[in-house]
N, C-alpha and C positions, 0 to 999 in steps of 0.2 A: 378152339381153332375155328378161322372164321368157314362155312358151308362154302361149296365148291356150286356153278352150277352151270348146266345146259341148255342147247336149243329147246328141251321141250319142259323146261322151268316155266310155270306159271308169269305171265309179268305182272305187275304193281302198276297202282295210278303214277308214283314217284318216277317209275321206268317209262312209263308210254309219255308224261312228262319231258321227261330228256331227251327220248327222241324226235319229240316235237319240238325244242329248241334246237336241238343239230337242225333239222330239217328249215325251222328259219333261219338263220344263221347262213343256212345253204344258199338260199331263196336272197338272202341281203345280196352274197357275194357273186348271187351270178351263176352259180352251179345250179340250178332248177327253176325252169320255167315258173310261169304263176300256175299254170296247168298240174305240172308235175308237182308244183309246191302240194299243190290241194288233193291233189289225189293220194300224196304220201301221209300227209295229213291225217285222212279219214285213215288209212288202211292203220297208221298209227294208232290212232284212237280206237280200233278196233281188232287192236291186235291180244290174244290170249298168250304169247311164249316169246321169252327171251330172243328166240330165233326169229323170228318174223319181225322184230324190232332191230334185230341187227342186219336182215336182210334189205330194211328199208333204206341205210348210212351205208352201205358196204362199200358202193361207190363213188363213196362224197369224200372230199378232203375235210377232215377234220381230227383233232386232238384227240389223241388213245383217252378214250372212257371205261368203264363198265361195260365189259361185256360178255358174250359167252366165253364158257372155260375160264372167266375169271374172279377174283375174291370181291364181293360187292359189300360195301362197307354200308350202314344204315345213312340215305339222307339225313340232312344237315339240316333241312329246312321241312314247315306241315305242309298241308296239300293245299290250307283253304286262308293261310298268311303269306303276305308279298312282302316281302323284306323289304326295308325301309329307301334301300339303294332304289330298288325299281320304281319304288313312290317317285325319288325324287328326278329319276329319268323320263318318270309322267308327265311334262312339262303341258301336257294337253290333259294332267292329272294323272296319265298314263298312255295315250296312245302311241305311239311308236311301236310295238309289236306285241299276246296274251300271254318270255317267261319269266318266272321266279326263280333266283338266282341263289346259290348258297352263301355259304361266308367269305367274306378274302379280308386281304390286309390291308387296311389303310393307312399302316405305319410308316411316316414321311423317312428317308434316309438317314444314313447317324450324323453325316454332314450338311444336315437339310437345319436350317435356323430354328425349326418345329422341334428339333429331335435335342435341343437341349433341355434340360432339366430344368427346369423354374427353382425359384430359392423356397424353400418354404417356412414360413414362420408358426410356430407352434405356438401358438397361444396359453397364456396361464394354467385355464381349466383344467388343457389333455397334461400339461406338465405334472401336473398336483395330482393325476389319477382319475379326473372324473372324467367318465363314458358321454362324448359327444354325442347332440341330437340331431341324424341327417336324414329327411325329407325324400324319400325314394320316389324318384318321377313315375307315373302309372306308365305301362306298357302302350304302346303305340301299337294298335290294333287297326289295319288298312279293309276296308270293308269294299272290295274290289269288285265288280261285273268277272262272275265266271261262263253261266248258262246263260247262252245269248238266247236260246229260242225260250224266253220265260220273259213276263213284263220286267219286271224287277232288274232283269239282266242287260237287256235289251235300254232300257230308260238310265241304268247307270252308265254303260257304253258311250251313250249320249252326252250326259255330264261329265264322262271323263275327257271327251271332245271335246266340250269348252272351254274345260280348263284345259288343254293342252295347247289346242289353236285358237284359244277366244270367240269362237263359235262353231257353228255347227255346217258353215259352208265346206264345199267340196267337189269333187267330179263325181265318186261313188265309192258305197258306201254296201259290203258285201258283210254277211253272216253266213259261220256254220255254230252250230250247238256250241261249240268250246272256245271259238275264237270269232274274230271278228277282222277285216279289212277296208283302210279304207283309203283311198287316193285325193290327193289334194294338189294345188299349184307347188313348186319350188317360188322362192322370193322375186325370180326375176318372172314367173309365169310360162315360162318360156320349157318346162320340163314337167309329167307328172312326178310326184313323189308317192311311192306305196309302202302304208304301213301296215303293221300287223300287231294287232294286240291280244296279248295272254296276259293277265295277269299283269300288265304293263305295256308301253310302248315299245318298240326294238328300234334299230336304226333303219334306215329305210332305204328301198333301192329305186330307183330312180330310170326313166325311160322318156323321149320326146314325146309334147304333148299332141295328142290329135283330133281332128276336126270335132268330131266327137264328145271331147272333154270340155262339157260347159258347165260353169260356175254355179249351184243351187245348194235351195238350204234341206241338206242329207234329212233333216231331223223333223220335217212339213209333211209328217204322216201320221195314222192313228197305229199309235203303237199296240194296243190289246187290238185291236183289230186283227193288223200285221199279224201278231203274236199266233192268233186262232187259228189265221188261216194257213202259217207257215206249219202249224202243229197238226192241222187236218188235213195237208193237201195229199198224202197217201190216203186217205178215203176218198177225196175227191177225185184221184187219179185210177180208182181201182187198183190200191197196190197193198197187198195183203202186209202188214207188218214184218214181218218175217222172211221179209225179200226186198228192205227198205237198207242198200248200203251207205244211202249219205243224204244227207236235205242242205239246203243252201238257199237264203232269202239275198238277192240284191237289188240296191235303193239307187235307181240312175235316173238320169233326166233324158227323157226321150225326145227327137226334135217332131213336129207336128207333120202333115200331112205337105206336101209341097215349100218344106223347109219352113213349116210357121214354126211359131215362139216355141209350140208343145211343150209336155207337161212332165214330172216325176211319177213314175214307174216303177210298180216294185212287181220284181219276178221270184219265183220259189221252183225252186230245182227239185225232184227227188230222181237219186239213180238209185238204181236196181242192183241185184246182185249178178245177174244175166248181161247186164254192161247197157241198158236202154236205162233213155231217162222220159220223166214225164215236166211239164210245166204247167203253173197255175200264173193268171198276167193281172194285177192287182191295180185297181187306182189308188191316190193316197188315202183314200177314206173306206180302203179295206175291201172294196166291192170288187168281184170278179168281175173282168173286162174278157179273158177267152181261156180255153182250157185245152193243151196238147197232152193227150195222152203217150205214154210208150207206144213208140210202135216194133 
């Protein structure tokens, strides 16, 4: 008989998972801000019990899942493979939003021209009783960007940008630890498009572009630089680990002093658990330009 369980059930990487795709999914349609997106986010990723993942969905419209008081069946898919669907919605390799999806059915209709039977010819060999020799294709193994604040993560992210949008241009270009966002033109220009990526692209929501959003190449930084300094900036901020609720690196282009050309920007968020946040302001060759501490 399958275990029953509760709000104060331990949760799994698989479960903080799924609430992290409700919560995009939310974020596409228009139920949560980019604010509220990201705040639901981290408190997901940092959640210990079934109940504090279901108190993050409670007020979203979305499809009966797993949840408390109910019988949770073993995922379908591992933590650290992207099923082949999500590969092929990478069209930027995978940008469009960071989830992993289970199984479904691809079975065309029974009146779908796919769903006839082909004729098959049996060959002499299998007639006569000898055992065919069939060639099993190796497993398709997707070697995806999970931990953005890591070089390795951080430089795949990147590559999955090109192949998705054929480069690395965009408006901006944000990081947390587990995911990554990043805004780009719609075809006409005329709208931003934001995506989110886990483990893949998601579909993207869409807002008018503004003065603000100019054209740069997201990826014209030192990324181990980046990497150091998003990783240190609770020492640099005076902020004991242990009171570190979330870090955030984003890569924008800022306009210059009296509306000149100005340059790309990278800023590093850390908030607290107190609700203060502090900031480190980076140029793209990783050097400190100023330091806002919590106040």
């Amino acid at each position: 008989m399958a275990a029953r369980f509760t709000g104060r059930t331990r949760a799994k990487d698989s479960d903080r998972d799924a609430t992290c795709a409700l919560l995009d999914a939310a974020h596409s349609e228009g139920q949560l801000s980019m604010v509220e997106h990201q705040q639901r986010i981290a408190a997901a990723m940092a959640a210990t019990t079934l109940g504090e993942l279901d108190d993050l969905t409670a007020d979203l419209q979305h499809s009966p899942g797993p949840g408390v008081e109910q019988e949770r069946e073993r995922p379908r898919r591992t933590r650290n493979l992207a099923v082949a669907g999500a590969a092929a919605a990478i069209g930027l390799g995978v940008v469009g939003a960071l989830v992993l999806s289970g199984s479904r059915d691809d079975a065309p209709p029974a009146d779908h021209p796919l769903a006839a039977a082909p004729e098959v010819l049996i060959p002499p060999a299998i007639t006569s009783g000898a055992a065919p020799v069939v060639d099993e294709p190796p497993p398709l193994v997707l070697n995806l960007p999970r931990y953005m604040n890591t070089v390795e993560g951080m430089t795949g992210l990147l590559q999955e940008m090109r192949t998705r949008f054929g480069s690395t241009m965009g408006y901006e270009l944000a990081f947390n630890p587990g995911r990554a966002y990043l805004a780009v033109p719609d075809p006409t220009g005329e709208k931003r498009l934001l995506y989110t990526f886990q483990g893949g692209w998601g579909e993207p929501s869409s807002r008018a572009r503004s003065d603000g959003d100019d054209l740069t190449d997201l990826a014209a930084f030192d990324i181990p630089a980046a990497i150091a300094a998003w990783n240190g900036a609770p020492a640099t901020l005076g902020i004991a680990p242990a009171d570190v609720a979330d870090t955030y690196l984003d890569v924008d282009h800022v306009a210059g002093p009296d509306g000149g050309p100005g340059a790309l920007e990278l800023l590093v968020r850390v908030s607290t658990d107190s609700g203060t946040n502090g900031y480190v302001y980076l140029d793209p060759a990783g050097t400190v330009l100023r330091v806002e501490k919590p106040s």
